[in-house]
C-alpha positions as CSV (number, residue, x, y, z in Angstrom):
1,X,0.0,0.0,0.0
2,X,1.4,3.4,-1.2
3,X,1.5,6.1,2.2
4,X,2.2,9.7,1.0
5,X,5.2,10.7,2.4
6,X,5.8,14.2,3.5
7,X,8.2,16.8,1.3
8,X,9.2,20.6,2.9
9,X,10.6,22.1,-0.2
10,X,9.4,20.0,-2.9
11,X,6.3,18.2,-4.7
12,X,4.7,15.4,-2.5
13,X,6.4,11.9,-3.1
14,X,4.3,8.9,-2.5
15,X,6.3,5.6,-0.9
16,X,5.8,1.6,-1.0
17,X,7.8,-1.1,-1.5
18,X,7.2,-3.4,-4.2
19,X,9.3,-6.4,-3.4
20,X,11.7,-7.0,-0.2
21,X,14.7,-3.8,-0.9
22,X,12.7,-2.4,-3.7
23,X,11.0,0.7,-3.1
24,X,9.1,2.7,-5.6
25,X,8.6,7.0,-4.9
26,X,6.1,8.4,-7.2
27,X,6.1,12.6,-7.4
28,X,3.0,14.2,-7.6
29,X,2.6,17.1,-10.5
30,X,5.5,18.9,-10.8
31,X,5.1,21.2,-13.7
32,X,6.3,18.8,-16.0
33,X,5.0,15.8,-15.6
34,X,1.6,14.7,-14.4
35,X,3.8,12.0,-12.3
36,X,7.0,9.9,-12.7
37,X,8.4,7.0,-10.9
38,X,12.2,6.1,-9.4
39,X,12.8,2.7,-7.9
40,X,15.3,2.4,-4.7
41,X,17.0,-0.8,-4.1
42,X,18.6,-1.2,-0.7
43,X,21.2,-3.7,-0.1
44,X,23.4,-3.8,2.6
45,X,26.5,-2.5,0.8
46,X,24.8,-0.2,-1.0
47,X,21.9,1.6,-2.3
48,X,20.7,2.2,-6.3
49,X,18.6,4.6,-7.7
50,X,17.2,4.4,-10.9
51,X,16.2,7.7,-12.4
52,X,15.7,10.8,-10.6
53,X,13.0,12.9,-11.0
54,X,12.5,16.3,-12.9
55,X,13.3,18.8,-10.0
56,X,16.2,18.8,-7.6
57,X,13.9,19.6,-4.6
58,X,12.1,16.5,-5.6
59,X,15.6,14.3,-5.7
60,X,16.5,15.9,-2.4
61,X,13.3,15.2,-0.8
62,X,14.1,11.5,-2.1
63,X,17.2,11.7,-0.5
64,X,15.9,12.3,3.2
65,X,13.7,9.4,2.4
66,X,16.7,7.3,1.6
67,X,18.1,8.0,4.6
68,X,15.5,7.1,6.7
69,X,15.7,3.5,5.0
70,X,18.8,2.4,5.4
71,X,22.2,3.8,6.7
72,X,24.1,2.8,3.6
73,X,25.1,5.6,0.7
74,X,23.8,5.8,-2.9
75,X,26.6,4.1,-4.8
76,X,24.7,4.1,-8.1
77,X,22.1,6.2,-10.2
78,X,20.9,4.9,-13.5
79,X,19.2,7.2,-16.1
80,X,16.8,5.4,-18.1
81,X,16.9,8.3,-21.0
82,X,17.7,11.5,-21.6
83,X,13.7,13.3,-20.9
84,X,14.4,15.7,-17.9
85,X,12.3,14.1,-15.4
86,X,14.2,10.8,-15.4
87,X,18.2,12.6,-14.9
88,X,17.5,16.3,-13.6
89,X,17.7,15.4,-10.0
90,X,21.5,13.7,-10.7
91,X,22.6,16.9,-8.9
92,X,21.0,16.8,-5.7
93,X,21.8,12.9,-5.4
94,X,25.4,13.7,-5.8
95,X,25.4,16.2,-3.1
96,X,24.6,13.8,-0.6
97,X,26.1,11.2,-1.9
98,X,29.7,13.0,-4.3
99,X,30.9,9.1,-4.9
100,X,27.5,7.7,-6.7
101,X,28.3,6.4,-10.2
102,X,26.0,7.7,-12.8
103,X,25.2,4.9,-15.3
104,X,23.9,4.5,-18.3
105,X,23.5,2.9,-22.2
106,X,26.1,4.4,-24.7
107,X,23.2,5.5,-27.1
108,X,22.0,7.2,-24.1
109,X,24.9,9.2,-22.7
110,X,25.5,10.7,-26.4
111,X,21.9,11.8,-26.3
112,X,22.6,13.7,-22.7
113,X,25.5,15.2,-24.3
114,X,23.9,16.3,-28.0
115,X,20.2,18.2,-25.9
116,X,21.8,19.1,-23.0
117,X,22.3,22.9,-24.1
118,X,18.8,22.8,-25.6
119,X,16.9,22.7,-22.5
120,X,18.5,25.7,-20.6
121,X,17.5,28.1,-23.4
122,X,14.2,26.3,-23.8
123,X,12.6,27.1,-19.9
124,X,14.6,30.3,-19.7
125,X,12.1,30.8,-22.8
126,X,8.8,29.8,-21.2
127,X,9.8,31.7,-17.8
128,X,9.6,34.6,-19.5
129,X,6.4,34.1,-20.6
130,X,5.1,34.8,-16.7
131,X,3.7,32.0,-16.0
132,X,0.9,32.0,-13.5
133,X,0.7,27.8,-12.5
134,X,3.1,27.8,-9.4
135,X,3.9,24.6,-10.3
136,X,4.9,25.3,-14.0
137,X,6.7,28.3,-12.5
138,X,8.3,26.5,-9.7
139,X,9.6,23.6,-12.1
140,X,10.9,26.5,-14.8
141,X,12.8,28.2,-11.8
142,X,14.8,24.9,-11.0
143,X,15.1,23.6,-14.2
144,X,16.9,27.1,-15.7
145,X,19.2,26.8,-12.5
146,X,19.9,22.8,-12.9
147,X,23.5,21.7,-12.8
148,X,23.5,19.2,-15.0
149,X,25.7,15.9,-14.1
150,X,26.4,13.2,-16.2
151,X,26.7,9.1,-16.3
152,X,30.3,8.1,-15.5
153,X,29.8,4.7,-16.8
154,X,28.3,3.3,-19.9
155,X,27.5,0.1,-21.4
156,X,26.6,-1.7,-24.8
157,X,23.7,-3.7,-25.2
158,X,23.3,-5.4,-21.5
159,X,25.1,-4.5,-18.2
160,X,25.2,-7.1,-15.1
161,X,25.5,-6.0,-11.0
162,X,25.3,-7.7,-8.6
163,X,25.2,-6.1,-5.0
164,X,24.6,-7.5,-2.4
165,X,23.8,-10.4,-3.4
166,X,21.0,-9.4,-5.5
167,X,21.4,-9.5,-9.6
168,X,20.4,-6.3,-11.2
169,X,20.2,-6.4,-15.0
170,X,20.3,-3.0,-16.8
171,X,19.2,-3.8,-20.5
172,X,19.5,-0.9,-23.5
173,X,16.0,-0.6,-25.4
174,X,13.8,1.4,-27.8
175,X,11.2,3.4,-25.5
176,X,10.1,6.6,-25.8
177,X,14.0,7.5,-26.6
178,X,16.7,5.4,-27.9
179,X,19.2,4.0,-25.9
180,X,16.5,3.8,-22.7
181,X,17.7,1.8,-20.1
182,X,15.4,-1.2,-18.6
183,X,16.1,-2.6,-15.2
184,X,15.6,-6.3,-14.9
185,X,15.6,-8.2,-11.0
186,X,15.0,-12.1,-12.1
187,X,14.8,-13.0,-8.3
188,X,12.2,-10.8,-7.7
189,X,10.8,-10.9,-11.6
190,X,10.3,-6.9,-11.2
191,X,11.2,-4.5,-14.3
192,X,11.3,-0.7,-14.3
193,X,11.0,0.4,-17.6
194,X,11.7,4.2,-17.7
195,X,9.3,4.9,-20.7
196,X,9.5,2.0,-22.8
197,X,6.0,1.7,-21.0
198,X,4.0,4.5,-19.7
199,X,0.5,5.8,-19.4
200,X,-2.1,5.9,-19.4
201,X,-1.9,7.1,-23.0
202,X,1.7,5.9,-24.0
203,X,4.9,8.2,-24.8
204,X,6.8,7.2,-28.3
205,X,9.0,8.9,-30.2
206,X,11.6,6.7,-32.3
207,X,10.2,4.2,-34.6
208,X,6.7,2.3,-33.4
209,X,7.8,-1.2,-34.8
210,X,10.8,-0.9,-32.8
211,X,9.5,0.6,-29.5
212,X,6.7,-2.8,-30.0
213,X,9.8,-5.2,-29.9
214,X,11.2,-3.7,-26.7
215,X,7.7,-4.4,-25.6
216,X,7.6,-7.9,-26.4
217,X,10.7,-8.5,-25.1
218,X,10.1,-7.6,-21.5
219,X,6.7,-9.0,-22.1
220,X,9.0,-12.2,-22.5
221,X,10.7,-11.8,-19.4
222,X,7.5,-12.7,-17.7
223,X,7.6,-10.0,-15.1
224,X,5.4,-10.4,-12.1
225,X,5.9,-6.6,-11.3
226,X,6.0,-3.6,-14.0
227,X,7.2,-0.4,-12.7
228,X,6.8,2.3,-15.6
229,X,8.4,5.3,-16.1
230,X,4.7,7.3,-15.2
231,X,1.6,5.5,-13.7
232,X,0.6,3.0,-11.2
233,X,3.5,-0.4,-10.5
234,X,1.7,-3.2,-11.9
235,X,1.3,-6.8,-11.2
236,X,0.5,-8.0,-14.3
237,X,1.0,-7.4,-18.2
238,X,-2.2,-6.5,-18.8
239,X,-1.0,-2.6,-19.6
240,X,2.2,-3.9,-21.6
241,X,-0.1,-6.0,-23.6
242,X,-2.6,-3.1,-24.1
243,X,-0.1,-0.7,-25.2
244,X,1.8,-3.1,-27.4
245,X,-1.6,-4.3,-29.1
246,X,-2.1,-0.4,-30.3
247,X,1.2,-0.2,-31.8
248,X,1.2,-3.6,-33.4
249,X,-2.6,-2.7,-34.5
250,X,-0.9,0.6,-36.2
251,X,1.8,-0.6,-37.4
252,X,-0.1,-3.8,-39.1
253,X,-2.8,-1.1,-40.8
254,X,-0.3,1.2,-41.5
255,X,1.3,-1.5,-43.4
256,X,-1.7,-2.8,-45.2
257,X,-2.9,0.4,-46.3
258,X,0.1,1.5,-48.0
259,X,0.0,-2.3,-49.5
260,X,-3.4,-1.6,-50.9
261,X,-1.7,1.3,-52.8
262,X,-2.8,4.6,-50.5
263,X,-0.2,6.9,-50.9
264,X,-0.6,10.3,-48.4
265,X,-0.6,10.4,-45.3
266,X,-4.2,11.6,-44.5
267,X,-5.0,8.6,-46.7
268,X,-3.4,6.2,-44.2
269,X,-4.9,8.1,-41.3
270,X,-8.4,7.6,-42.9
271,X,-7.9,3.8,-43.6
272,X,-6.6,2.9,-39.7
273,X,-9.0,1.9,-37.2
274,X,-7.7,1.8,-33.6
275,X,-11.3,3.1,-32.3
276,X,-12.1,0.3,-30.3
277,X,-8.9,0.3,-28.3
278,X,-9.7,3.5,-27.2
279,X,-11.7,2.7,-23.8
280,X,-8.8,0.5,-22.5
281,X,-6.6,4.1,-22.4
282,X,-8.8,6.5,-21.4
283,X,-11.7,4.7,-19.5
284,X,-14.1,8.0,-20.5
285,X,-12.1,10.6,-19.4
286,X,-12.6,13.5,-22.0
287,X,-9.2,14.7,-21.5
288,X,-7.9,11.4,-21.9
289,X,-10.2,10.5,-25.6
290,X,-8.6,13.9,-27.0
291,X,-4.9,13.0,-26.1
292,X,-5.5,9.4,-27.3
293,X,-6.4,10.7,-31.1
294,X,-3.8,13.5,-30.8
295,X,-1.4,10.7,-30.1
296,X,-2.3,8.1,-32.2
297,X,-2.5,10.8,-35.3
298,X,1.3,11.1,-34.4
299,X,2.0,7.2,-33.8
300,X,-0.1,6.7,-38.2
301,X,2.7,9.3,-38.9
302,X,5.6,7.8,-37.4
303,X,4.9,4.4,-38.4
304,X,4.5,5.8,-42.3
305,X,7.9,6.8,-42.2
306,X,9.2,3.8,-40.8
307,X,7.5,1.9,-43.2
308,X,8.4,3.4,-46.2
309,X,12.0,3.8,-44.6
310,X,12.5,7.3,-46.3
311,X,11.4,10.7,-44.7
312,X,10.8,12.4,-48.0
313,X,7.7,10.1,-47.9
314,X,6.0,12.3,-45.9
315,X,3.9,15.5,-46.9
Protein backbone atom coordinates (compact mmCIF):
# COMPACT_ATOMS: atom_id res chain seq x y z
CA UNK A 1 0.00 0.00 0.00
CA UNK A 2 1.36 3.42 -1.20
CA UNK A 3 1.54 6.14 2.22
CA UNK A 4 2.22 9.69 0.96
CA UNK A 5 5.22 10.68 2.35
CA UNK A 6 5.77 14.24 3.48
CA UNK A 7 8.17 16.81 1.34
CA UNK A 8 9.16 20.56 2.90
CA UNK A 9 10.56 22.08 -0.18
CA UNK A 10 9.41 20.01 -2.87
CA UNK A 11 6.32 18.22 -4.71
CA UNK A 12 4.74 15.43 -2.53
CA UNK A 13 6.37 11.92 -3.09
CA UNK A 14 4.30 8.86 -2.51
CA UNK A 15 6.31 5.64 -0.86
CA UNK A 16 5.75 1.62 -0.96
CA UNK A 17 7.77 -1.13 -1.52
CA UNK A 18 7.19 -3.42 -4.21
CA UNK A 19 9.34 -6.41 -3.39
CA UNK A 20 11.71 -6.99 -0.20
CA UNK A 21 14.71 -3.82 -0.89
CA UNK A 22 12.74 -2.38 -3.73
CA UNK A 23 11.04 0.73 -3.11
CA UNK A 24 9.10 2.73 -5.64
CA UNK A 25 8.55 7.03 -4.86
CA UNK A 26 6.09 8.42 -7.21
CA UNK A 27 6.07 12.58 -7.37
CA UNK A 28 3.01 14.20 -7.64
CA UNK A 29 2.57 17.06 -10.54
CA UNK A 30 5.55 18.89 -10.84
CA UNK A 31 5.09 21.16 -13.73
CA UNK A 32 6.33 18.84 -16.00
CA UNK A 33 4.96 15.84 -15.63
CA UNK A 34 1.56 14.72 -14.38
CA UNK A 35 3.77 12.04 -12.27
CA UNK A 36 6.97 9.91 -12.73
CA UNK A 37 8.41 7.01 -10.90
CA UNK A 38 12.17 6.06 -9.35
CA UNK A 39 12.81 2.72 -7.92
CA UNK A 40 15.34 2.44 -4.74
CA UNK A 41 16.97 -0.76 -4.12
CA UNK A 42 18.57 -1.22 -0.72
CA UNK A 43 21.17 -3.72 -0.14
CA UNK A 44 23.38 -3.84 2.63
CA UNK A 45 26.54 -2.53 0.78
CA UNK A 46 24.76 -0.15 -0.97
CA UNK A 47 21.94 1.58 -2.31
CA UNK A 48 20.67 2.19 -6.34
CA UNK A 49 18.61 4.61 -7.71
CA UNK A 50 17.18 4.40 -10.91
CA UNK A 51 16.16 7.74 -12.37
CA UNK A 52 15.66 10.81 -10.59
CA UNK A 53 13.01 12.92 -11.01
CA UNK A 54 12.52 16.34 -12.93
CA UNK A 55 13.34 18.83 -10.05
CA UNK A 56 16.24 18.84 -7.63
CA UNK A 57 13.91 19.57 -4.63
CA UNK A 58 12.14 16.47 -5.58
CA UNK A 59 15.58 14.31 -5.71
CA UNK A 60 16.49 15.88 -2.39
CA UNK A 61 13.35 15.20 -0.78
CA UNK A 62 14.11 11.51 -2.07
CA UNK A 63 17.16 11.74 -0.49
CA UNK A 64 15.89 12.25 3.24
CA UNK A 65 13.68 9.44 2.40
CA UNK A 66 16.72 7.25 1.60
CA UNK A 67 18.12 7.96 4.65
CA UNK A 68 15.45 7.06 6.72
CA UNK A 69 15.73 3.47 4.95
CA UNK A 70 18.80 2.40 5.38
CA UNK A 71 22.17 3.83 6.70
CA UNK A 72 24.07 2.78 3.55
CA UNK A 73 25.07 5.58 0.67
CA UNK A 74 23.76 5.84 -2.89
CA UNK A 75 26.63 4.10 -4.84
CA UNK A 76 24.71 4.08 -8.07
CA UNK A 77 22.14 6.16 -10.18
CA UNK A 78 20.90 4.86 -13.53
CA UNK A 79 19.19 7.18 -16.12
CA UNK A 80 16.76 5.36 -18.08
CA UNK A 81 16.88 8.27 -21.01
CA UNK A 82 17.73 11.49 -21.56
CA UNK A 83 13.73 13.32 -20.86
CA UNK A 84 14.38 15.73 -17.94
CA UNK A 85 12.28 14.14 -15.43
CA UNK A 86 14.23 10.78 -15.41
CA UNK A 87 18.22 12.63 -14.87
CA UNK A 88 17.50 16.30 -13.60
CA UNK A 89 17.69 15.37 -10.04
CA UNK A 90 21.47 13.75 -10.66
CA UNK A 91 22.57 16.88 -8.88
CA UNK A 92 20.97 16.75 -5.70
CA UNK A 93 21.84 12.88 -5.40
CA UNK A 94 25.43 13.67 -5.77
CA UNK A 95 25.37 16.17 -3.13
CA UNK A 96 24.59 13.79 -0.57
CA UNK A 97 26.14 11.15 -1.95
CA UNK A 98 29.68 13.00 -4.32
CA UNK A 99 30.94 9.09 -4.87
CA UNK A 100 27.47 7.72 -6.74
CA UNK A 101 28.26 6.42 -10.23
CA UNK A 102 26.00 7.73 -12.78
CA UNK A 103 25.24 4.87 -15.32
CA UNK A 104 23.93 4.46 -18.29
CA UNK A 105 23.53 2.91 -22.19
CA UNK A 106 26.12 4.43 -24.70
CA UNK A 107 23.24 5.50 -27.10
CA UNK A 108 21.98 7.21 -24.07
CA UNK A 109 24.86 9.17 -22.67
CA UNK A 110 25.55 10.74 -26.40
CA UNK A 111 21.90 11.76 -26.31
CA UNK A 112 22.58 13.67 -22.71
CA UNK A 113 25.46 15.22 -24.33
CA UNK A 114 23.90 16.29 -27.95
CA UNK A 115 20.20 18.17 -25.87
CA UNK A 116 21.85 19.08 -23.01
CA UNK A 117 22.31 22.91 -24.14
CA UNK A 118 18.75 22.76 -25.61
CA UNK A 119 16.88 22.66 -22.52
CA UNK A 120 18.54 25.71 -20.56
CA UNK A 121 17.46 28.08 -23.38
CA UNK A 122 14.16 26.31 -23.77
CA UNK A 123 12.59 27.12 -19.91
CA UNK A 124 14.60 30.30 -19.65
CA UNK A 125 12.08 30.81 -22.83
CA UNK A 126 8.79 29.80 -21.20
CA UNK A 127 9.82 31.67 -17.80
CA UNK A 128 9.61 34.55 -19.52
CA UNK A 129 6.44 34.12 -20.61
CA UNK A 130 5.07 34.83 -16.69
CA UNK A 131 3.67 32.00 -15.97
CA UNK A 132 0.95 31.97 -13.50
CA UNK A 133 0.72 27.76 -12.49
CA UNK A 134 3.12 27.82 -9.36
CA UNK A 135 3.89 24.62 -10.30
CA UNK A 136 4.88 25.29 -13.98
CA UNK A 137 6.68 28.29 -12.49
CA UNK A 138 8.26 26.49 -9.72
CA UNK A 139 9.57 23.63 -12.12
CA UNK A 140 10.92 26.54 -14.79
CA UNK A 141 12.78 28.17 -11.80
CA UNK A 142 14.80 24.86 -10.99
CA UNK A 143 15.09 23.59 -14.20
CA UNK A 144 16.94 27.09 -15.72
CA UNK A 145 19.16 26.85 -12.50
CA UNK A 146 19.93 22.77 -12.88
CA UNK A 147 23.54 21.70 -12.78
CA UNK A 148 23.53 19.18 -15.01
CA UNK A 149 25.66 15.86 -14.13
CA UNK A 150 26.38 13.24 -16.23
CA UNK A 151 26.67 9.10 -16.31
CA UNK A 152 30.31 8.15 -15.46
CA UNK A 153 29.83 4.70 -16.78
CA UNK A 154 28.28 3.27 -19.88
CA UNK A 155 27.51 0.14 -21.41
CA UNK A 156 26.62 -1.74 -24.76
CA UNK A 157 23.69 -3.71 -25.17
CA UNK A 158 23.35 -5.36 -21.54
CA UNK A 159 25.13 -4.55 -18.16
CA UNK A 160 25.23 -7.06 -15.10
CA UNK A 161 25.54 -6.03 -11.02
CA UNK A 162 25.25 -7.72 -8.60
CA UNK A 163 25.20 -6.12 -5.03
CA UNK A 164 24.60 -7.53 -2.42
CA UNK A 165 23.79 -10.42 -3.41
CA UNK A 166 20.97 -9.38 -5.54
CA UNK A 167 21.41 -9.54 -9.57
CA UNK A 168 20.43 -6.31 -11.23
CA UNK A 169 20.21 -6.44 -15.04
CA UNK A 170 20.29 -3.03 -16.80
CA UNK A 171 19.16 -3.84 -20.46
CA UNK A 172 19.46 -0.89 -23.49
CA UNK A 173 15.95 -0.55 -25.44
CA UNK A 174 13.84 1.43 -27.84
CA UNK A 175 11.24 3.44 -25.48
CA UNK A 176 10.12 6.57 -25.84
CA UNK A 177 14.04 7.55 -26.63
CA UNK A 178 16.74 5.42 -27.90
CA UNK A 179 19.22 4.01 -25.87
CA UNK A 180 16.54 3.85 -22.65
CA UNK A 181 17.67 1.84 -20.07
CA UNK A 182 15.42 -1.19 -18.56
CA UNK A 183 16.12 -2.63 -15.18
CA UNK A 184 15.64 -6.26 -14.93
CA UNK A 185 15.57 -8.24 -11.01
CA UNK A 186 15.04 -12.13 -12.07
CA UNK A 187 14.80 -13.00 -8.29
CA UNK A 188 12.17 -10.77 -7.75
CA UNK A 189 10.76 -10.87 -11.64
CA UNK A 190 10.28 -6.86 -11.23
CA UNK A 191 11.20 -4.47 -14.32
CA UNK A 192 11.27 -0.74 -14.30
CA UNK A 193 10.99 0.40 -17.64
CA UNK A 194 11.69 4.16 -17.72
CA UNK A 195 9.34 4.91 -20.65
CA UNK A 196 9.54 1.98 -22.77
CA UNK A 197 6.01 1.67 -20.97
CA UNK A 198 3.97 4.52 -19.65
CA UNK A 199 0.54 5.76 -19.44
CA UNK A 200 -2.14 5.92 -19.38
CA UNK A 201 -1.87 7.10 -23.01
CA UNK A 202 1.66 5.92 -24.03
CA UNK A 203 4.85 8.16 -24.84
CA UNK A 204 6.79 7.15 -28.27
CA UNK A 205 9.02 8.94 -30.19
CA UNK A 206 11.62 6.67 -32.33
CA UNK A 207 10.19 4.18 -34.58
CA UNK A 208 6.74 2.30 -33.36
CA UNK A 209 7.82 -1.22 -34.78
CA UNK A 210 10.83 -0.93 -32.78
CA UNK A 211 9.47 0.60 -29.55
CA UNK A 212 6.75 -2.75 -29.98
CA UNK A 213 9.76 -5.19 -29.86
CA UNK A 214 11.18 -3.70 -26.68
CA UNK A 215 7.67 -4.35 -25.60
CA UNK A 216 7.60 -7.87 -26.40
CA UNK A 217 10.75 -8.46 -25.12
CA UNK A 218 10.05 -7.60 -21.46
CA UNK A 219 6.75 -9.00 -22.06
CA UNK A 220 9.02 -12.21 -22.47
CA UNK A 221 10.72 -11.83 -19.39
CA UNK A 222 7.55 -12.70 -17.75
CA UNK A 223 7.61 -9.98 -15.13
CA UNK A 224 5.40 -10.38 -12.10
CA UNK A 225 5.93 -6.58 -11.35
CA UNK A 226 6.00 -3.64 -14.02
CA UNK A 227 7.23 -0.38 -12.68
CA UNK A 228 6.77 2.26 -15.56
CA UNK A 229 8.37 5.27 -16.06
CA UNK A 230 4.74 7.34 -15.24
CA UNK A 231 1.59 5.53 -13.73
CA UNK A 232 0.61 3.02 -11.15
CA UNK A 233 3.48 -0.41 -10.52
CA UNK A 234 1.72 -3.16 -11.90
CA UNK A 235 1.29 -6.75 -11.16
CA UNK A 236 0.50 -8.00 -14.28
CA UNK A 237 1.01 -7.35 -18.15
CA UNK A 238 -2.17 -6.52 -18.80
CA UNK A 239 -1.03 -2.63 -19.57
CA UNK A 240 2.24 -3.89 -21.65
CA UNK A 241 -0.12 -5.95 -23.65
CA UNK A 242 -2.62 -3.14 -24.13
CA UNK A 243 -0.10 -0.72 -25.24
CA UNK A 244 1.75 -3.12 -27.37
CA UNK A 245 -1.61 -4.31 -29.05
CA UNK A 246 -2.06 -0.43 -30.29
CA UNK A 247 1.19 -0.21 -31.81
CA UNK A 248 1.19 -3.60 -33.40
CA UNK A 249 -2.56 -2.72 -34.53
CA UNK A 250 -0.91 0.55 -36.23
CA UNK A 251 1.77 -0.65 -37.44
CA UNK A 252 -0.10 -3.78 -39.05
CA UNK A 253 -2.75 -1.12 -40.82
CA UNK A 254 -0.30 1.22 -41.52
CA UNK A 255 1.27 -1.54 -43.39
CA UNK A 256 -1.70 -2.82 -45.21
CA UNK A 257 -2.90 0.39 -46.30
CA UNK A 258 0.06 1.50 -48.04
CA UNK A 259 -0.02 -2.28 -49.48
CA UNK A 260 -3.36 -1.55 -50.89
CA UNK A 261 -1.68 1.35 -52.80
CA UNK A 262 -2.82 4.56 -50.46
CA UNK A 263 -0.16 6.91 -50.88
CA UNK A 264 -0.56 10.30 -48.35
CA UNK A 265 -0.64 10.39 -45.30
CA UNK A 266 -4.17 11.64 -44.48
CA UNK A 267 -5.00 8.64 -46.65
CA UNK A 268 -3.37 6.23 -44.17
CA UNK A 269 -4.92 8.15 -41.26
CA UNK A 270 -8.44 7.58 -42.90
CA UNK A 271 -7.87 3.78 -43.57
CA UNK A 272 -6.57 2.95 -39.73
CA UNK A 273 -8.96 1.94 -37.20
CA UNK A 274 -7.73 1.77 -33.56
CA UNK A 275 -11.27 3.13 -32.28
CA UNK A 276 -12.06 0.30 -30.32
CA UNK A 277 -8.88 0.27 -28.32
CA UNK A 278 -9.73 3.47 -27.17
CA UNK A 279 -11.73 2.73 -23.84
CA UNK A 280 -8.80 0.55 -22.51
CA UNK A 281 -6.55 4.13 -22.39
CA UNK A 282 -8.79 6.46 -21.42
CA UNK A 283 -11.70 4.65 -19.50
CA UNK A 284 -14.11 8.04 -20.46
CA UNK A 285 -12.08 10.57 -19.40
CA UNK A 286 -12.60 13.47 -22.00
CA UNK A 287 -9.22 14.68 -21.55
CA UNK A 288 -7.88 11.41 -21.90
CA UNK A 289 -10.16 10.46 -25.56
CA UNK A 290 -8.64 13.88 -27.03
CA UNK A 291 -4.89 13.04 -26.08
CA UNK A 292 -5.47 9.38 -27.34
CA UNK A 293 -6.44 10.74 -31.06
CA UNK A 294 -3.80 13.52 -30.81
CA UNK A 295 -1.43 10.74 -30.10
CA UNK A 296 -2.31 8.15 -32.20
CA UNK A 297 -2.47 10.81 -35.35
CA UNK A 298 1.31 11.14 -34.44
CA UNK A 299 2.03 7.19 -33.82
CA UNK A 300 -0.15 6.67 -38.16
CA UNK A 301 2.74 9.30 -38.88
CA UNK A 302 5.63 7.82 -37.36
CA UNK A 303 4.88 4.37 -38.44
CA UNK A 304 4.52 5.77 -42.30
CA UNK A 305 7.88 6.78 -42.21
CA UNK A 306 9.21 3.81 -40.76
CA UNK A 307 7.50 1.85 -43.23
CA UNK A 308 8.39 3.36 -46.17
CA UNK A 309 12.03 3.79 -44.57
CA UNK A 310 12.49 7.35 -46.26
CA UNK A 311 11.37 10.74 -44.65
CA UNK A 312 10.84 12.36 -48.03
CA UNK A 313 7.71 10.10 -47.93
CA UNK A 314 6.04 12.31 -45.87
CA UNK A 315 3.87 15.49 -46.86
Amino acid sequence: MLSAAPVAHAVPLEHGEVAPGVHVFTTAPDGYVQNGNSVVIVDPDGVLVFDTFTRPSTAKALVAEIRKLTKAPVRTIVNSHWHPDHWFGNQAVLDAFPGAEIITSEENRRLLQTTAATWKPRFEAALKQNPTDPLERGFLEEAVAVKLKFPTVTYGDQLVLYRGGREIRLMSMVGDARGTTVLWLPAQKLVATGDVLSGPVPYFTPPLGQHARSLRTIRGLEPAIIVPGHGPVRKDTSDLDRELGLFDAIVSQVRTAQERGLITVDEVKKAVDVEPLRAGFTHGDAAQDEKFRRYVSRMIENAYRESRDDKFWTE
